[in-house]
C-alpha positions in Angstrom: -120.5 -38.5 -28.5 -116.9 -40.4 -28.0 -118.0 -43.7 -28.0 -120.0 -45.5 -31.4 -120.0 -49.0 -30.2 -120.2 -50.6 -26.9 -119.0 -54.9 -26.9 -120.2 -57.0 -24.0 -118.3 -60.3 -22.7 -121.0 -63.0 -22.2 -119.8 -65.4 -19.5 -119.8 -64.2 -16.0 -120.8 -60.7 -17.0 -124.2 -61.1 -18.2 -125.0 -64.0 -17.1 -124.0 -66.9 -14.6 -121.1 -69.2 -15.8 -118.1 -69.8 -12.9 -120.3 -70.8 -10.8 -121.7 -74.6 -12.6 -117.7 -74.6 -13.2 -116.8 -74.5 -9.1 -119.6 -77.1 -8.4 -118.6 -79.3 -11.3 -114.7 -79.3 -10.2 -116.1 -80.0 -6.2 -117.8 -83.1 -7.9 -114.5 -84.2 -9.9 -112.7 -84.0 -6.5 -115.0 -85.9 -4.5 -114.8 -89.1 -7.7 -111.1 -89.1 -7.5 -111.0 -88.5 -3.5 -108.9 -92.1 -2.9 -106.7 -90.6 -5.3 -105.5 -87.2 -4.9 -106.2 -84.4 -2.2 -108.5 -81.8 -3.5 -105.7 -79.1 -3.5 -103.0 -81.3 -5.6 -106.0 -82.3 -8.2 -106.9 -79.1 -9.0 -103.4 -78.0 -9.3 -102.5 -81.0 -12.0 -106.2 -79.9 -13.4 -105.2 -76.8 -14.3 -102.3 -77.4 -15.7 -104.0 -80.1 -17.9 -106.5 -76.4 -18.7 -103.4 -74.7 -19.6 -102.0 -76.9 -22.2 -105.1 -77.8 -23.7 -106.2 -74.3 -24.7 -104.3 -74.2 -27.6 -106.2 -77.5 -28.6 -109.7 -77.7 -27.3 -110.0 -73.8 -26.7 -112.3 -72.1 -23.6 -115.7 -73.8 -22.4 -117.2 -76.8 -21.1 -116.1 -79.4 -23.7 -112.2 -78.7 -23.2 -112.7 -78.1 -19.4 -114.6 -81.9 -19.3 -111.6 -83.7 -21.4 -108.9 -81.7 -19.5 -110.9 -83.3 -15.8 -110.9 -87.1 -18.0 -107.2 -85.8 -18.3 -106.2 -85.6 -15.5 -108.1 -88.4 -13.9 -105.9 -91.0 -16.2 -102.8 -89.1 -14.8 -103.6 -89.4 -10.8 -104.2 -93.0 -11.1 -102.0 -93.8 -13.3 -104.2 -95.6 -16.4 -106.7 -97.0 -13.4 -109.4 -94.3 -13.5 -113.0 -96.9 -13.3 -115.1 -96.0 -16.7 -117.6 -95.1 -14.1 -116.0 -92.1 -12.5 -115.2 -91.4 -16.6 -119.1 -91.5 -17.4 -119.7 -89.5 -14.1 -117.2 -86.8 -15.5 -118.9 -86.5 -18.9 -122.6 -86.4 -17.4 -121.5 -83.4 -15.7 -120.5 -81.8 -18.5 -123.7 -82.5 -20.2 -125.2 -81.1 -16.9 -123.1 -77.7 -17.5 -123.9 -77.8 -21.4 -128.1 -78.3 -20.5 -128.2 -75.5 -17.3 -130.6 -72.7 -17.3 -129.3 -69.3 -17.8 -129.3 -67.1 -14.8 -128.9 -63.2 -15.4 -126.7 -61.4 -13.4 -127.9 -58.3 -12.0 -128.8 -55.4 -14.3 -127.9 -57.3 -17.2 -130.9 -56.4 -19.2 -131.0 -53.1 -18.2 -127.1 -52.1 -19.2 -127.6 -53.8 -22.7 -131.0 -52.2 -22.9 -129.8 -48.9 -22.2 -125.9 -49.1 -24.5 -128.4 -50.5 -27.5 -130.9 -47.4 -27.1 -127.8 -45.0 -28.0 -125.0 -47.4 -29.3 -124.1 -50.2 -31.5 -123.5 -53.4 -29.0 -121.7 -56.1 -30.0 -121.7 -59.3 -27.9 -117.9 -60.8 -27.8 -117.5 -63.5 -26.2 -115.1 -66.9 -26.2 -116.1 -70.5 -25.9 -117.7 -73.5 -27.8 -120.1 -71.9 -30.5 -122.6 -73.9 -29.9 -122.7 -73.5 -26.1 -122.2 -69.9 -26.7 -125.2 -69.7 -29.2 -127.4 -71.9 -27.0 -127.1 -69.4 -24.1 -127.6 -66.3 -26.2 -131.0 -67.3 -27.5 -131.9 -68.7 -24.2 -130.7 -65.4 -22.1 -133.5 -63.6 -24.1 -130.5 -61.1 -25.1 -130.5 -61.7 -28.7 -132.2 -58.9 -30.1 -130.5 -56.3 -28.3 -127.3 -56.8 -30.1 -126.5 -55.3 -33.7 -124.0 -58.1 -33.7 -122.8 -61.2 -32.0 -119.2 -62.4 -32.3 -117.9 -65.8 -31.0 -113.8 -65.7 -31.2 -111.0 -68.0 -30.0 -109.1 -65.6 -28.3 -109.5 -61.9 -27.4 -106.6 -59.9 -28.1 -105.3 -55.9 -29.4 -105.6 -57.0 -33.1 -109.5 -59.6 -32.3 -110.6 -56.0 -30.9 -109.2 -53.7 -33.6 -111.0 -55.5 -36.1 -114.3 -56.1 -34.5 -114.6 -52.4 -33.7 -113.8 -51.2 -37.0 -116.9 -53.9 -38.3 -119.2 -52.8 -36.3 -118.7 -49.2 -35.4 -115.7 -46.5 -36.0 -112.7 -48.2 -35.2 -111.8 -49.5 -31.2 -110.9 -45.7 -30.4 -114.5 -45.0 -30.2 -115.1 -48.4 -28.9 -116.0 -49.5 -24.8 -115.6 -53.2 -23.9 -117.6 -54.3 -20.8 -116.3 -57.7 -19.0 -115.1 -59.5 -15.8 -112.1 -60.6 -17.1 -109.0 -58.2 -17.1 -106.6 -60.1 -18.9 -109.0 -61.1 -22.4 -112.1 -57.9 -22.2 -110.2 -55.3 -20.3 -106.4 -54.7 -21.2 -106.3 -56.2 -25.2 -109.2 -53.6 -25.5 -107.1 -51.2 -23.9 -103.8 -51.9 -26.2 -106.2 -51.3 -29.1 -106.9 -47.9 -28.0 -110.2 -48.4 -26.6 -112.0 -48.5 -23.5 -111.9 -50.6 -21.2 -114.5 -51.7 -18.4 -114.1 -54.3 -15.5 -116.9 -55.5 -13.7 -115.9 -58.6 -11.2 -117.8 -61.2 -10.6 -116.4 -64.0 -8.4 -112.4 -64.8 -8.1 -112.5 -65.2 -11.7 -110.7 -68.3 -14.0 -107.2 -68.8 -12.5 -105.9 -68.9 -16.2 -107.7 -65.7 -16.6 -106.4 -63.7 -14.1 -103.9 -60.4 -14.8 -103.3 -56.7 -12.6 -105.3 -54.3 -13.1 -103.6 -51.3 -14.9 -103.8 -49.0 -12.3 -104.3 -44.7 -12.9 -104.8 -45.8 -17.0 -106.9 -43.1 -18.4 -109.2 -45.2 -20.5 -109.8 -48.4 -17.7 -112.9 -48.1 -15.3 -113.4 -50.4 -12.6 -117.4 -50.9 -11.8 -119.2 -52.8 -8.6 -122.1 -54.2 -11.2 -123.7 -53.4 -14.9 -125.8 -50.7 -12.7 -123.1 -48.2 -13.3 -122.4 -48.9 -16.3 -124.7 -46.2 -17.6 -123.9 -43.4 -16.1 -120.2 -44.0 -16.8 -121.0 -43.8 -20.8 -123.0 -41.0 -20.1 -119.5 -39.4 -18.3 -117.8 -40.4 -21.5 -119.4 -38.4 -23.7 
């Protein structure tokens, strides 16, 4: 068999995660309505997003100081402390919400753990990241669980050597093109996209068209057969 090891993004690929983000970001345009059209907000929002990575990194905690951010910027200083406490309820609301599989989930990770290693890989706050593992009732399928800061070639090359024979054996499953699909893909490995939603602006790359190692699936549903096709 080509592949040994088989990594899984967490966030919008096995479970539910842009979607508490779109409602939150409707509710932080509606507080600062008298202030800024929705369309100019989100715009200074995500630029806010864009320069904070480096500091706060991905998830709800960075998103929720880059919306108080902003907020101080498009009134200039006047933001009330109510619409301040409404912004960090929210993002207490995001941090406490129920998992919600996508489809075929289970069955995908059931089915790579039955012949593979699978490793979950996955960015965002540890904590947030650890509290929706345990909750998703996902844990024990993995051989391993890595939370990183950023995925990139040289992230993948060294989590596919741990946990299986290197990233040349290796198959990466996510939504996102530009941090599970192409660094996997520049380490040598596989690389599988399966969208869900219009995906993170931020996140957002081309997909590299005709490469022999990237595969485009509708849902996790496929995603057996296609390692099967692999081998």
């Amino acid at each position: 068999m080509m592949i040994t090891t088989v990594g899984f993004d967490a966030d919008d690929t096995l479970w539910q995660n842009e979607a508490f983000f779109r409602l939150t970001q409707a509710r932080f345009a509606g507080l600062l309505a008298e202030h800024a059209e929705p369309g100019h907000l989100m715009t200074r929002l995500e630029a806010a997003e864009r320069r904070n990575l480096g500091q706060y990194g991905y998830g709800v905690k960075g998103f929720v100081l880059s919306m108080i951010e902003t907020a101080i910027e498009v009134t200039g200083g006047d933001v009330p402390a109510s619409v301040i406490a409404e912004l960090m309820a929210a993002g207490r609301e995001m941090l406490a919400h129920p998992i919600e599989l996508l489809p075929h989930a289970r069955a995908a990770v059931e089915a790579a753990a039955a012949e593979f290693r699978v490793v979950l890989i996955t960015k965002g706050d540890l904590l947030d990241q650890e509290r929706k593992l345990a909750q998703s009732g996902l844990g024990d399928l993995f051989h391993g669980v890595e939370i990183v800061s950023e995925k990139t070639p040289e992230v993948y090359a060294r989590l596919f050597a741990r946990h299986g024979a290197g990233p040349g054996r290796g198959l990466m499953v996510g939504n996102s093109l530009r941090s599970d699909v192409l660094p996997m893909i520049a380490a040598g490995g596989w690389g599988v996209h399966v969208p869900h939603g219009s995906g993170w602006v931020l996140d957002r790359a081309d997909p590299p068209a005709g490469h022999p190692r990237f595969h485009e699936l509708p849902d996790l549903g496929a995603l057996p057969g296609l390692i099967a096709g692999l081998g």
